[in-house]
HTML snippet that shows the backbone in 3Dmol.js (N, CA, C, O; Angstrom):
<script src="https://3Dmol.org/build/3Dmol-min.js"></script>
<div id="view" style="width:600px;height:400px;position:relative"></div>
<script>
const pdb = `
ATOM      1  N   UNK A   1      11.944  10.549  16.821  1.00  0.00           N
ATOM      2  CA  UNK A   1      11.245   9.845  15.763  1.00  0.00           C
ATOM      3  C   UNK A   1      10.145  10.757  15.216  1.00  0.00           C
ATOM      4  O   UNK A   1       9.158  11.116  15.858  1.00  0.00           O
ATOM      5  N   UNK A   2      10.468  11.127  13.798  1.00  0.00           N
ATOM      6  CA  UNK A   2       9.164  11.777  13.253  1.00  0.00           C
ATOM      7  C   UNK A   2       7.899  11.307  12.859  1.00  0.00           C
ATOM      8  O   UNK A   2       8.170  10.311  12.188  1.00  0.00           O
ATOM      9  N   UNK A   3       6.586  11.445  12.881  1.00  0.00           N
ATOM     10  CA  UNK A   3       5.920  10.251  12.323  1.00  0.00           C
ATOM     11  C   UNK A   3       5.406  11.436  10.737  1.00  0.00           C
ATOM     12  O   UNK A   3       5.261  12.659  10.750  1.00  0.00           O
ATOM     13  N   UNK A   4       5.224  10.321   9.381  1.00  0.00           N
ATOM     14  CA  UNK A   4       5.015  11.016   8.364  1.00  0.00           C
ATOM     15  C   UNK A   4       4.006   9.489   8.309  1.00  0.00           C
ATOM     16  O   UNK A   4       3.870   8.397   8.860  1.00  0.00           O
ATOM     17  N   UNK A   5       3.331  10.556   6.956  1.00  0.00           N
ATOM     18  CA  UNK A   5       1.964   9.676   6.248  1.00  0.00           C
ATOM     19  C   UNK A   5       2.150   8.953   4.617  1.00  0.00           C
ATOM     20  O   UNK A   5       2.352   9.771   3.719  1.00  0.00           O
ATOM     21  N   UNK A   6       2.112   8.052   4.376  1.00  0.00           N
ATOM     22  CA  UNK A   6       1.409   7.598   3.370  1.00  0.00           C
ATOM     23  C   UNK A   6       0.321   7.549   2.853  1.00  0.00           C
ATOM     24  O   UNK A   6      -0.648   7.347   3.586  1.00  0.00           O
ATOM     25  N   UNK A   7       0.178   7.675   1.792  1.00  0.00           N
ATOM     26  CA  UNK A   7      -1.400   8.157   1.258  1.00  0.00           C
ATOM     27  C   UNK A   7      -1.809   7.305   0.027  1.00  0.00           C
ATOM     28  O   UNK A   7      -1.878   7.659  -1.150  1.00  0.00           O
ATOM     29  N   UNK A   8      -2.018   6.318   0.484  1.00  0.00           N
ATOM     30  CA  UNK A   8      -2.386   5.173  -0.717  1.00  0.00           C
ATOM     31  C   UNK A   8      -3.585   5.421  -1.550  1.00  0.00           C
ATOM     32  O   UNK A   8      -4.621   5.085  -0.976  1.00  0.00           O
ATOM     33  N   UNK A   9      -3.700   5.771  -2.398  1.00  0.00           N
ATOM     34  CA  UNK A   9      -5.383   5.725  -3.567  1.00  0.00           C
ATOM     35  C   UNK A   9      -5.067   4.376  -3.856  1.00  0.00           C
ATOM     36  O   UNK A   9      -3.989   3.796  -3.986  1.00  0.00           O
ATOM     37  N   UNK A  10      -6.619   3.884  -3.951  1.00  0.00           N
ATOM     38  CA  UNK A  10      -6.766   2.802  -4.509  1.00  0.00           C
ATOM     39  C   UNK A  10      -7.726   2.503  -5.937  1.00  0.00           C
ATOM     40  O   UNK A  10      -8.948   2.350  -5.927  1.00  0.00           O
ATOM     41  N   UNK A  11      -6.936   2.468  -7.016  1.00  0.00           N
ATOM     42  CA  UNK A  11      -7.899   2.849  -8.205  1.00  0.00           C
ATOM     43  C   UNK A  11      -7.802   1.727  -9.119  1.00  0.00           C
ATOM     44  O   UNK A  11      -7.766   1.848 -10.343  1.00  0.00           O
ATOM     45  N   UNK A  12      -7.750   0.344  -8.315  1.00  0.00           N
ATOM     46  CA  UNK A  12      -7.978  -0.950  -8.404  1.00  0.00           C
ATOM     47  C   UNK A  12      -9.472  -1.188  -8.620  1.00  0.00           C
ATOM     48  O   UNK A  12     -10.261  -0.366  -8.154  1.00  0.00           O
ATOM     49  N   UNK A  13     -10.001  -2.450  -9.416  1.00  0.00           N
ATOM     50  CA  UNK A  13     -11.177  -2.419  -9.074  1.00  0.00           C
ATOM     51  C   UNK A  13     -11.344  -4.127  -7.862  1.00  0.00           C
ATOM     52  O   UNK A  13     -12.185  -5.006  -7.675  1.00  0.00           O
ATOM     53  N   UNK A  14     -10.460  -3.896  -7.529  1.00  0.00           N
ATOM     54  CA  UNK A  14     -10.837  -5.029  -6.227  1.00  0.00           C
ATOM     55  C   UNK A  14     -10.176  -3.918  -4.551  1.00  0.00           C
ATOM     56  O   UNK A  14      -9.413  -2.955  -4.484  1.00  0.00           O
ATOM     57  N   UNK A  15     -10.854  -4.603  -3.600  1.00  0.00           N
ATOM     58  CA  UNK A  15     -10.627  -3.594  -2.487  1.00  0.00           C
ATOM     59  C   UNK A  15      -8.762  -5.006  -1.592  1.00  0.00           C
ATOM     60  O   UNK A  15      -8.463  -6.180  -1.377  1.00  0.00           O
ATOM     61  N   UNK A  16      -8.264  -3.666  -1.481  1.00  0.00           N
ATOM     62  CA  UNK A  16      -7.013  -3.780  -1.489  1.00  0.00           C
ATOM     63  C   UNK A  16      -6.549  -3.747   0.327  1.00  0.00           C
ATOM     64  O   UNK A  16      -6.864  -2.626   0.727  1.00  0.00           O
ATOM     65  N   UNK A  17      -6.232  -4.171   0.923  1.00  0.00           N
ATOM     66  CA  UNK A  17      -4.915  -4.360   2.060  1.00  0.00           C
ATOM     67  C   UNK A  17      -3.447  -3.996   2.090  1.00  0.00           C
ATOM     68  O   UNK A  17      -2.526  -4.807   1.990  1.00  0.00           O
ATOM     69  N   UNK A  18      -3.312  -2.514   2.256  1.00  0.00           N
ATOM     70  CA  UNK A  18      -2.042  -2.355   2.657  1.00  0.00           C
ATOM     71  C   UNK A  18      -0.999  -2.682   3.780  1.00  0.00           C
ATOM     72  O   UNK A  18      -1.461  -2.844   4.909  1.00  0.00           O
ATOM     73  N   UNK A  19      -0.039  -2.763   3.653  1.00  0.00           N
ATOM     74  CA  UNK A  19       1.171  -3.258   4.923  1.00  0.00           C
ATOM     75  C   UNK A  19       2.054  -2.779   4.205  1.00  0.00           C
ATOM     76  O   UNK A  19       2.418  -2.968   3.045  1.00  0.00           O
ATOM     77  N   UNK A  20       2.555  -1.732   5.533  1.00  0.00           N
ATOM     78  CA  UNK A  20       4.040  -1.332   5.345  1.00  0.00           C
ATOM     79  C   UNK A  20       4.901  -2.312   6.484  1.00  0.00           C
ATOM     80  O   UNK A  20       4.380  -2.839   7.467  1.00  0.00           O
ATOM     81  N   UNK A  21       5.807  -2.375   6.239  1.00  0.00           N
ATOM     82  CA  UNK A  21       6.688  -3.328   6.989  1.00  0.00           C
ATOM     83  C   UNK A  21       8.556  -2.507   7.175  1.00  0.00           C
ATOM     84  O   UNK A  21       9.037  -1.928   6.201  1.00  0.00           O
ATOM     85  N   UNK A  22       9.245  -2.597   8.335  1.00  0.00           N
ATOM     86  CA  UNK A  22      10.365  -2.562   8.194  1.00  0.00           C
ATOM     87  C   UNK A  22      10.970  -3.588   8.582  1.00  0.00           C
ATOM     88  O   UNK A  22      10.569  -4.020   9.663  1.00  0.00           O
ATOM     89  N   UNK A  23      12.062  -4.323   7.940  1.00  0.00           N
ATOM     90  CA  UNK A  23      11.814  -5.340   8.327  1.00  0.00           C
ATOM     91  C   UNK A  23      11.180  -6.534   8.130  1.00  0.00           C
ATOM     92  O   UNK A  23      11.041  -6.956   6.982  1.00  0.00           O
ATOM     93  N   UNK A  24      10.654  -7.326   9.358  1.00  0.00           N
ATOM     94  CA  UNK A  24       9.902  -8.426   9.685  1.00  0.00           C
ATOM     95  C   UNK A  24       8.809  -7.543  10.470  1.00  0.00           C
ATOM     96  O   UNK A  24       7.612  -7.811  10.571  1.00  0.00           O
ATOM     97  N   UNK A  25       9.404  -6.563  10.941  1.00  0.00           N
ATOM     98  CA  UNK A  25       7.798  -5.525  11.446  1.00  0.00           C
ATOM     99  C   UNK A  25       6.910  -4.936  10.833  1.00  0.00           C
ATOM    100  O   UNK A  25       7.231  -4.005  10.095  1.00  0.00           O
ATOM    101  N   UNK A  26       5.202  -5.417  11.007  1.00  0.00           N
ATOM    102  CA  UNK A  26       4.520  -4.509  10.813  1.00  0.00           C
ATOM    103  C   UNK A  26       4.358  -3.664  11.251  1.00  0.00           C
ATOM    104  O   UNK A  26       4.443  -3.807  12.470  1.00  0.00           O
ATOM    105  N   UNK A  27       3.995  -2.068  10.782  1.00  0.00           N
ATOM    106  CA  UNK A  27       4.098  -1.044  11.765  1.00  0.00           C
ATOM    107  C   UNK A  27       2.764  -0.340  10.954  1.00  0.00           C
ATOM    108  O   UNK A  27       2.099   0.453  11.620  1.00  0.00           O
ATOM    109  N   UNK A  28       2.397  -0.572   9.702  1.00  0.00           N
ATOM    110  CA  UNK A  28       0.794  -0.077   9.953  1.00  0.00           C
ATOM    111  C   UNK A  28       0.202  -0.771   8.547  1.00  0.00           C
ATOM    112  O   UNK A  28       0.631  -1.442   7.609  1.00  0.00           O
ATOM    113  N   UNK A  29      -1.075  -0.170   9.008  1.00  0.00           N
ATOM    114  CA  UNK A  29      -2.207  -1.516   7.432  1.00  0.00           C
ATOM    115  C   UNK A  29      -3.291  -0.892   7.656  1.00  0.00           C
ATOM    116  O   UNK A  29      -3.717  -0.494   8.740  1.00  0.00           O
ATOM    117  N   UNK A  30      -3.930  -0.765   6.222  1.00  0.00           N
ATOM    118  CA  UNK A  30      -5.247  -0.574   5.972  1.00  0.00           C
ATOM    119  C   UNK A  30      -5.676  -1.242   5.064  1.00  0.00           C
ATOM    120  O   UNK A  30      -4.928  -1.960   4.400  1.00  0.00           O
ATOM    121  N   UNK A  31      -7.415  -1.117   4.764  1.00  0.00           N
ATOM    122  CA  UNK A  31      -8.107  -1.487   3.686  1.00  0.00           C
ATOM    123  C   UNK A  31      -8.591  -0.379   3.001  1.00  0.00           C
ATOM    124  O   UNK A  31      -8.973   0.633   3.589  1.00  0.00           O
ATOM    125  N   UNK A  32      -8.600  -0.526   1.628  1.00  0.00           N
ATOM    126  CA  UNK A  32      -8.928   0.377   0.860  1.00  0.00           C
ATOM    127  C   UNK A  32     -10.266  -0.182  -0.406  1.00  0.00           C
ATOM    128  O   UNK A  32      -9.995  -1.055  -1.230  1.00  0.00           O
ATOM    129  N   UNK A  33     -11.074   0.206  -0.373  1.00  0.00           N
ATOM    130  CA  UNK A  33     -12.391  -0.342  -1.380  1.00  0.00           C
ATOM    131  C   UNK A  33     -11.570   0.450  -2.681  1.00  0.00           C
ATOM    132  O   UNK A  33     -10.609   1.218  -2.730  1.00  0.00           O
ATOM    133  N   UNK A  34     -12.451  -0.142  -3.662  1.00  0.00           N
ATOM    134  CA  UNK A  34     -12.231   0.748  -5.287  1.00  0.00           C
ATOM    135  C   UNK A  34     -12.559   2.184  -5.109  1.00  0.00           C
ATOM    136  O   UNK A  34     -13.688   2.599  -4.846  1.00  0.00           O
ATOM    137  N   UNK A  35     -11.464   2.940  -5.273  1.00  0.00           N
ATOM    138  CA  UNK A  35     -12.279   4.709  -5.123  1.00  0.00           C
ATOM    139  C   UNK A  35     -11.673   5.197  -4.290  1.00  0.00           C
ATOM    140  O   UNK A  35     -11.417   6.397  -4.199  1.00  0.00           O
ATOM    141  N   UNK A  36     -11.193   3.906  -3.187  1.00  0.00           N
ATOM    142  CA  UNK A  36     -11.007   4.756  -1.582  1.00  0.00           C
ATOM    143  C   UNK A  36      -9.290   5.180  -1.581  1.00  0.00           C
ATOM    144  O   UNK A  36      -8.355   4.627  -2.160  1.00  0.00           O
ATOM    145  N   UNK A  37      -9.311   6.473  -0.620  1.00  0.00           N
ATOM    146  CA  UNK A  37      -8.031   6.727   0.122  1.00  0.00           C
ATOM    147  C   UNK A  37      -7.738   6.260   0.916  1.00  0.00           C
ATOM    148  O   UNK A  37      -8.780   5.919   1.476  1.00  0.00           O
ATOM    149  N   UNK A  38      -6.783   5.879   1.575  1.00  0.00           N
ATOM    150  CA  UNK A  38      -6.056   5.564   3.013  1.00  0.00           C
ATOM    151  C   UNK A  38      -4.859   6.377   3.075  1.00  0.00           C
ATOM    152  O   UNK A  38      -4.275   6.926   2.141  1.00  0.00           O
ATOM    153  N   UNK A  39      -4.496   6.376   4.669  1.00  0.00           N
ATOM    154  CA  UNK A  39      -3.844   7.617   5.137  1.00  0.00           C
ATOM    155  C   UNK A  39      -3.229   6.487   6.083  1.00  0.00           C
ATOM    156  O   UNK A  39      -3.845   6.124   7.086  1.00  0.00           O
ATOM    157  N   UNK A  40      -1.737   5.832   5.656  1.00  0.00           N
ATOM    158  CA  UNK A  40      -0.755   4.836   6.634  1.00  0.00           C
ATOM    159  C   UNK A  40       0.565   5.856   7.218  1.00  0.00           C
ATOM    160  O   UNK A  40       1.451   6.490   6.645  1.00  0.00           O
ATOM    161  N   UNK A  41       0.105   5.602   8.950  1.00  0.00           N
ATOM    162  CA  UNK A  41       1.033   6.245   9.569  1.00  0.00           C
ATOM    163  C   UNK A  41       2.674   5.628   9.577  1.00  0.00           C
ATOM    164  O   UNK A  41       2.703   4.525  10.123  1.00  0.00           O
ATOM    165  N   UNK A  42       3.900   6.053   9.139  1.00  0.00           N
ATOM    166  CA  UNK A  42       5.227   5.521   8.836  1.00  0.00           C
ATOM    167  C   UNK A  42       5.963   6.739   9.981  1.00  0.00           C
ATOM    168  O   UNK A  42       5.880   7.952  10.173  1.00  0.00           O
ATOM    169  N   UNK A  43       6.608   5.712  10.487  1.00  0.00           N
ATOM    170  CA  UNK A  43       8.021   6.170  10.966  1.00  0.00           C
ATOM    171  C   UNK A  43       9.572   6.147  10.965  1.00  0.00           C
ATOM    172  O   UNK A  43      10.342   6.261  11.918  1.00  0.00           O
ATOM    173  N   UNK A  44       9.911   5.912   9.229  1.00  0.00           N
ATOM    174  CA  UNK A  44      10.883   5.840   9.071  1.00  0.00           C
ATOM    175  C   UNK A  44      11.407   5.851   7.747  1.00  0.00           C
ATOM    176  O   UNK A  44      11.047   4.821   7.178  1.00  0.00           O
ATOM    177  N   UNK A  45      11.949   6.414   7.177  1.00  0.00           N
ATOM    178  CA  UNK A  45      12.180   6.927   5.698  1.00  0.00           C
ATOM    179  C   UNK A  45      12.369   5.906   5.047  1.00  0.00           C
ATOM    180  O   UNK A  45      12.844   6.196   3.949  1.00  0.00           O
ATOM    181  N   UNK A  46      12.200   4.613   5.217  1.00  0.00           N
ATOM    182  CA  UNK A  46      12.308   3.091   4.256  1.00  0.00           C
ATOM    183  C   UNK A  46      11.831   2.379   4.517  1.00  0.00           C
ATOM    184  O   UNK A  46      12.237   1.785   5.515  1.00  0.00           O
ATOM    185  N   UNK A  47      10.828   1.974   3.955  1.00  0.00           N
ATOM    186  CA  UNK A  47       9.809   0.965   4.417  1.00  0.00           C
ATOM    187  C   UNK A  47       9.661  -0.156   3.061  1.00  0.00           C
ATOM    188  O   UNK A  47      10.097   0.193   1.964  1.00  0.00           O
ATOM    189  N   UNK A  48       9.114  -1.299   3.214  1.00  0.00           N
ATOM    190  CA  UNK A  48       8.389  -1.855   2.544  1.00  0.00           C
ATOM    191  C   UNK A  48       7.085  -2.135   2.236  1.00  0.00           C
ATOM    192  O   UNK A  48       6.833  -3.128   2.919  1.00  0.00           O
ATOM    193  N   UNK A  49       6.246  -1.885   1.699  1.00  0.00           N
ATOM    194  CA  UNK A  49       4.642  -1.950   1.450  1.00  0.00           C
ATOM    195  C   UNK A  49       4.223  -3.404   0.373  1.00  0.00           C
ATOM    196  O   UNK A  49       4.781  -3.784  -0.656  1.00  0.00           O
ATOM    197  N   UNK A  50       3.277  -3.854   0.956  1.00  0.00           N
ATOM    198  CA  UNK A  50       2.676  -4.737   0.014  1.00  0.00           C
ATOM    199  C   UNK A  50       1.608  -4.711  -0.065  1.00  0.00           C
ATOM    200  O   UNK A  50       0.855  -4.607   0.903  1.00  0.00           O
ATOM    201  N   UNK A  51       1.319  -4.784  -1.033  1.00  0.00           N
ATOM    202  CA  UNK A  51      -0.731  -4.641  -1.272  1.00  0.00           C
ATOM    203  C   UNK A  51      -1.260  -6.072  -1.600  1.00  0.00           C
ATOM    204  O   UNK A  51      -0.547  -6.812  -2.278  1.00  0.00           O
ATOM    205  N   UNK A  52      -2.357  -6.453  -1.197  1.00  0.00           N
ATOM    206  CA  UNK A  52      -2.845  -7.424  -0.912  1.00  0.00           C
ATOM    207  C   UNK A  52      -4.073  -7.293  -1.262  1.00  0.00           C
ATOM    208  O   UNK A  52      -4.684  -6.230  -1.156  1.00  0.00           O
ATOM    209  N   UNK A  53      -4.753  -8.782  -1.895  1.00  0.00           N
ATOM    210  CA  UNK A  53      -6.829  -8.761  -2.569  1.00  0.00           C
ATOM    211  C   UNK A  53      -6.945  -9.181  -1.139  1.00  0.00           C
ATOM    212  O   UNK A  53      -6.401 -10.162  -0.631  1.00  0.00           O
ATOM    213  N   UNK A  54      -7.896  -8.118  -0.429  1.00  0.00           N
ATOM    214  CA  UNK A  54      -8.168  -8.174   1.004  1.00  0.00           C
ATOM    215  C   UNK A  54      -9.398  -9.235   0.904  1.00  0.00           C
ATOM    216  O   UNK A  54     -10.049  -9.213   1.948  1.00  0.00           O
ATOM    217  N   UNK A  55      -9.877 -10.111  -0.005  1.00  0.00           N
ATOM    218  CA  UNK A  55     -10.921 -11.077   0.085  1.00  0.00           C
ATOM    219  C   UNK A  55      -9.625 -12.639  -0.123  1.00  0.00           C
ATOM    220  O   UNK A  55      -9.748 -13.654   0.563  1.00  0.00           O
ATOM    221  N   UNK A  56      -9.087 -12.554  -0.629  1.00  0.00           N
ATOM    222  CA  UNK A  56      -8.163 -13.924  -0.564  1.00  0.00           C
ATOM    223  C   UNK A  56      -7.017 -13.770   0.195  1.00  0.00           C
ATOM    224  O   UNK A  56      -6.615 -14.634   0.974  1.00  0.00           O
ATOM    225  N   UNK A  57      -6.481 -12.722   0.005  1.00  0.00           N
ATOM    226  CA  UNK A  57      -5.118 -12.500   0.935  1.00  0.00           C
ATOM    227  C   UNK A  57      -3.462 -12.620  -0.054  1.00  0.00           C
ATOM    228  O   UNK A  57      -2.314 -12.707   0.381  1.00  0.00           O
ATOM    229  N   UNK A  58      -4.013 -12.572  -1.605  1.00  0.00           N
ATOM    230  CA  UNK A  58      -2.844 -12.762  -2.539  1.00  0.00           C
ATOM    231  C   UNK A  58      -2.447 -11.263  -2.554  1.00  0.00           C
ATOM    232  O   UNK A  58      -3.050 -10.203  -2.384  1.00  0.00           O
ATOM    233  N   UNK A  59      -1.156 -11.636  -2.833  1.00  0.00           N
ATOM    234  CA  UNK A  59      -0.137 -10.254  -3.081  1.00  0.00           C
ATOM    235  C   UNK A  59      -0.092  -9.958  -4.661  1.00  0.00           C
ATOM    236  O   UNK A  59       0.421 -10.728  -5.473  1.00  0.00           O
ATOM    237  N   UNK A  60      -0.784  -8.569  -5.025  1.00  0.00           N
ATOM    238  CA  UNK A  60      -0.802  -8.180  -6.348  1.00  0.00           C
ATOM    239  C   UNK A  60       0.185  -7.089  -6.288  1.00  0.00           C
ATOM    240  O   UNK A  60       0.073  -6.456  -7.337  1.00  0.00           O
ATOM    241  N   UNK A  61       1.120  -6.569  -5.523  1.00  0.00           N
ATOM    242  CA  UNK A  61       1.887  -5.547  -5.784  1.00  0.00           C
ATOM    243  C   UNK A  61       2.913  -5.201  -4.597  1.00  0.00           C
ATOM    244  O   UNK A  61       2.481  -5.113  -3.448  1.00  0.00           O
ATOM    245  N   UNK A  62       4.403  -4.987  -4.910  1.00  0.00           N
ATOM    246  CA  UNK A  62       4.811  -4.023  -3.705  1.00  0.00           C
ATOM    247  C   UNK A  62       5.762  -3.736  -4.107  1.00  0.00           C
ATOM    248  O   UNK A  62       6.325  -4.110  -5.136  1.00  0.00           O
ATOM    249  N   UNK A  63       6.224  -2.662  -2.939  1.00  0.00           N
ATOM    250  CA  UNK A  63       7.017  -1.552  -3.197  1.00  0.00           C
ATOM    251  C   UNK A  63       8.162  -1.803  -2.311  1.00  0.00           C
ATOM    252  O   UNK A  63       7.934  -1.526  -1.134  1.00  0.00           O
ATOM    253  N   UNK A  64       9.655  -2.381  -2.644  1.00  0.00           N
ATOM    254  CA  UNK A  64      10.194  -2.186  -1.521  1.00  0.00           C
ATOM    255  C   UNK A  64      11.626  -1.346  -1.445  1.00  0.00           C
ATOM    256  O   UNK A  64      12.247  -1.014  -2.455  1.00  0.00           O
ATOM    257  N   UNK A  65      12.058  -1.050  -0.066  1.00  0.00           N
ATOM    258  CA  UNK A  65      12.777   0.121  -0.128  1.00  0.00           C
ATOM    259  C   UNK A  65      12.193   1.264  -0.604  1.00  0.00           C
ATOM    260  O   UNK A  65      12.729   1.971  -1.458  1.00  0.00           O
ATOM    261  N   UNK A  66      11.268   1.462  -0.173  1.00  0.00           N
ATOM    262  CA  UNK A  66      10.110   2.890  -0.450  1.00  0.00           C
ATOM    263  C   UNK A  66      10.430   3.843   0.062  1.00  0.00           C
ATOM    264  O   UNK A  66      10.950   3.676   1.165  1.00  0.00           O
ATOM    265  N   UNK A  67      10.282   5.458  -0.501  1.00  0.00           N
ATOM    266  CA  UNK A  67      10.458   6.237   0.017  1.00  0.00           C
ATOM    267  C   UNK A  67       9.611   7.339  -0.722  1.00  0.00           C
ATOM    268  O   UNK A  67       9.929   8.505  -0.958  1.00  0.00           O
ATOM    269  N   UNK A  68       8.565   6.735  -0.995  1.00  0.00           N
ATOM    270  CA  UNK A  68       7.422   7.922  -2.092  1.00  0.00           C
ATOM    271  C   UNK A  68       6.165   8.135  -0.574  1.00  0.00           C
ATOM    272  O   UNK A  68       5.842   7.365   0.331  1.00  0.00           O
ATOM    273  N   UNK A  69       5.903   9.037  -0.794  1.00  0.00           N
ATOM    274  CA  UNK A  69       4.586   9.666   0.071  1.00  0.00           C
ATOM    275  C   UNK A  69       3.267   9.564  -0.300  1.00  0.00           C
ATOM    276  O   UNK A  69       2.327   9.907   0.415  1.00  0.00           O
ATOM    277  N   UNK A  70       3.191   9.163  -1.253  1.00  0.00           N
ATOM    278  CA  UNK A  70       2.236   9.112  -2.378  1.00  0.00           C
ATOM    279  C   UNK A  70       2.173   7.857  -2.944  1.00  0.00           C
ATOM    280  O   UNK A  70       3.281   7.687  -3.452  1.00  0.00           O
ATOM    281  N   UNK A  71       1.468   6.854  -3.145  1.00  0.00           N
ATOM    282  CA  UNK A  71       1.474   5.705  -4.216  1.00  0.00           C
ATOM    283  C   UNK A  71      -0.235   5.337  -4.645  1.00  0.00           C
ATOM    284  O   UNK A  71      -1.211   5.281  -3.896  1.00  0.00           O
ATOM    285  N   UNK A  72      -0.171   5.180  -5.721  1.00  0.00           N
ATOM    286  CA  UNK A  72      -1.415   4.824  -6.552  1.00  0.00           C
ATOM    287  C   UNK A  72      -1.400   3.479  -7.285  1.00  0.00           C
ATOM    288  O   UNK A  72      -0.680   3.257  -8.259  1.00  0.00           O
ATOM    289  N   UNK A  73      -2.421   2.423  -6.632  1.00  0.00           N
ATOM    290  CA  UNK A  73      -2.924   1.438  -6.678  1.00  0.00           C
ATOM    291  C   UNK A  73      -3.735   1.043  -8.008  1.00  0.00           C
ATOM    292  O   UNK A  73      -4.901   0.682  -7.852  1.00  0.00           O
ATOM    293  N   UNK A  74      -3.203   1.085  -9.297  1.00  0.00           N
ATOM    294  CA  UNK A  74      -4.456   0.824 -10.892  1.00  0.00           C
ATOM    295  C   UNK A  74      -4.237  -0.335 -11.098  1.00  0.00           C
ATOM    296  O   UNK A  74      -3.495  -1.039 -10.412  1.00  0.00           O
ATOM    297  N   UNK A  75      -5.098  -0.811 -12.451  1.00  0.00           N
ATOM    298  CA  UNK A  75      -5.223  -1.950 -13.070  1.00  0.00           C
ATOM    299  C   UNK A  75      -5.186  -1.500 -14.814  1.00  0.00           C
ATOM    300  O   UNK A  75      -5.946  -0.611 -15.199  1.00  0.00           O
ATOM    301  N   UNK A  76      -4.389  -2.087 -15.642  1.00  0.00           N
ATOM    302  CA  UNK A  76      -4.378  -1.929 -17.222  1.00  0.00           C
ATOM    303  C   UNK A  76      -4.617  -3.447 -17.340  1.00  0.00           C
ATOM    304  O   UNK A  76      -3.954  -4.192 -16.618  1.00  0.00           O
ATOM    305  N   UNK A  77      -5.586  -3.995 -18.263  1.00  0.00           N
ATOM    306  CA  UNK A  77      -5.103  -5.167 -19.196  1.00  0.00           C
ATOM    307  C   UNK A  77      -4.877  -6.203 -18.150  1.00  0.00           C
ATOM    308  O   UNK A  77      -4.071  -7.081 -18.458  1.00  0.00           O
ATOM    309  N   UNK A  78      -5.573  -6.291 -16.667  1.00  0.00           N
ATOM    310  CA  UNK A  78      -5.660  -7.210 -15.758  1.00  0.00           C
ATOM    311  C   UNK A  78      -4.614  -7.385 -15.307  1.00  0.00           C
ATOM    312  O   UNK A  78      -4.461  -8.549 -14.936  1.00  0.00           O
ATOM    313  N   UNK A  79      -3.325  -6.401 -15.074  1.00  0.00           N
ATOM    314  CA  UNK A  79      -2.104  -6.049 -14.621  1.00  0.00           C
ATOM    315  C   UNK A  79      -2.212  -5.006 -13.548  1.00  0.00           C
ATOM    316  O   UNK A  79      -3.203  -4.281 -13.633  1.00  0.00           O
ATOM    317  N   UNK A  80      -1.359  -4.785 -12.525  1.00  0.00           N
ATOM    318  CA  UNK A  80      -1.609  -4.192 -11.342  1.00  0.00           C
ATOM    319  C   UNK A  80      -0.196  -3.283 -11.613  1.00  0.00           C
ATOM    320  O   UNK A  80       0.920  -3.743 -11.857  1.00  0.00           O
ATOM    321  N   UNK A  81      -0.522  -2.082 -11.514  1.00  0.00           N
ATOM    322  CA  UNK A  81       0.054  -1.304 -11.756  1.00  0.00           C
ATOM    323  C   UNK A  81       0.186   0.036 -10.436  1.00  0.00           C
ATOM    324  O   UNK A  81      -0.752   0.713 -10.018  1.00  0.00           O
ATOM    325  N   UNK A  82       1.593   0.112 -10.014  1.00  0.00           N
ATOM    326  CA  UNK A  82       1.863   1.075  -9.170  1.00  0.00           C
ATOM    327  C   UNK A  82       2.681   2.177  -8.608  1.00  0.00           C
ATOM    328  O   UNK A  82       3.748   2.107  -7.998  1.00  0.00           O
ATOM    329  N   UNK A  83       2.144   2.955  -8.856  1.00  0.00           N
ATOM    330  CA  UNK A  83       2.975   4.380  -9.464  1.00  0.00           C
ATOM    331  C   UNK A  83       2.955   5.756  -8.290  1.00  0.00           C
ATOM    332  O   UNK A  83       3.499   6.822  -8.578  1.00  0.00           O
TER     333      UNK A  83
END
`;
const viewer = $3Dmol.createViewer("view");
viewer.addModel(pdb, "pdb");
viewer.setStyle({}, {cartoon: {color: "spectrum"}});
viewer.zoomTo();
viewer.render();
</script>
């Protein structure tokens, strides 16, 4: 098992909760403020991620069947945008 990183920016202006998931498993999560990086440890080339308003717990975004190393967390026009 290799372990590789995810590298979430968060350039939201609300502070954000990541979860990658395979599965029904969580296998890692962070919080990220407006501005901030996080660095989510993955072990397996397909995951699912969901981002979450870490003050209510609603889901504004996710990614599934992922396989980017990289993802960036914005906002246009009060739309959540992730690239």
């Amino acid at each position: 098992m290799t372990l590789i990183n995810l590298t979430f920016h968060n350039h939201a202006r609300i502070s954000v909760q990541a979860q990658i998931f395979t599965g029904r498993t969580l296998i890692s999560t962070c919080v990220a403020s407006p501005g901030e990086i996080c660095v989510l440890p993955v072990d397996t080339d397909q995951f699912d991620i969901f981002f979450k308003n870490s003050a209510t717990g609603w889901e504004v975004a996710r990614k599934l069947n992922n396989e980017a190393r990289t993802l960036t967390l914005s906002q246009h026009k009060g739309r959540y945008i992730l690239t």
